[in-house]
N, C-alpha and C positions, 0 to 999 in steps of 0.2 A: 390845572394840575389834574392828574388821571393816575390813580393806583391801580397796580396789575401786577401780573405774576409775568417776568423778563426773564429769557433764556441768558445763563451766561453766556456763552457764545457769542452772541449781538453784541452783547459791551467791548467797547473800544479799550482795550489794554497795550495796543502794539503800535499805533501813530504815533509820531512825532510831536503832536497836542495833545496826546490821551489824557494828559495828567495837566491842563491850560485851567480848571476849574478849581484846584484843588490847592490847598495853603500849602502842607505839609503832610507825612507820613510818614510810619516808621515802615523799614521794607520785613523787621522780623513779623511775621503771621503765626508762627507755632501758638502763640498764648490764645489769639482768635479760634484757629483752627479747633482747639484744645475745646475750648468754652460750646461754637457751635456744634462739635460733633457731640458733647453731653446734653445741651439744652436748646439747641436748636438758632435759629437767627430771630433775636428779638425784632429787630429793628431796623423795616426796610430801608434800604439806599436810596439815594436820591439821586436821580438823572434827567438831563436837560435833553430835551430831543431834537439832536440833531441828526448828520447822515456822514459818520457812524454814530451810535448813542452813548452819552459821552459822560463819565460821573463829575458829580458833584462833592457827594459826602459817600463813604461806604469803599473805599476800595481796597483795606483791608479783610472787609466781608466779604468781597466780591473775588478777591484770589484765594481766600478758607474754604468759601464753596464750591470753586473748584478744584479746590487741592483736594475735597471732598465726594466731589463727583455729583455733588449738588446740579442739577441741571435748570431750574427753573427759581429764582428767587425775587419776592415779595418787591418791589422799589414805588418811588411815588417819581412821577415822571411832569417834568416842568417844559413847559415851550420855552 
């Protein structure tokens, strides 16, 4: 595992398996959004590296910050 700072952009939102990692989600963001624009993103996302880089945990975080305009965010990154 390697933590970094991950351009939203690279994360995989728009394939057909974006979301093959992932149990559940709710698709409302306002209450996340709400939370990081007063205190910021406690708690990096987790992503598996593959080609595109694909989440694991975090993909409510990962669409707050950029409905945010966040460009570079915190994740810990798995092979």
């Amino acid at each position: 595992m390697i933590e970094k700072k991950v351009n939203v952009e690279e994360i995989d939102l728009d394939s057909n398996e974006f979301d093959r990692y992932l149990i559940s989600f709710k698709p409302d963001i306002a209450p996340m959004t709400r939370s990081i624009r007063r205190i910021g993103l406690i708690s990096p996302i987790i992503l598996v590296d593959e080609e595109p880089v694909r989440i694991v945990s975090g993909l409510r975080r990962v669409r707050a910050c950029k409905e945010l305009g966040i460009g570079a965010i915190d994740a810990k990154i798995f092979k």
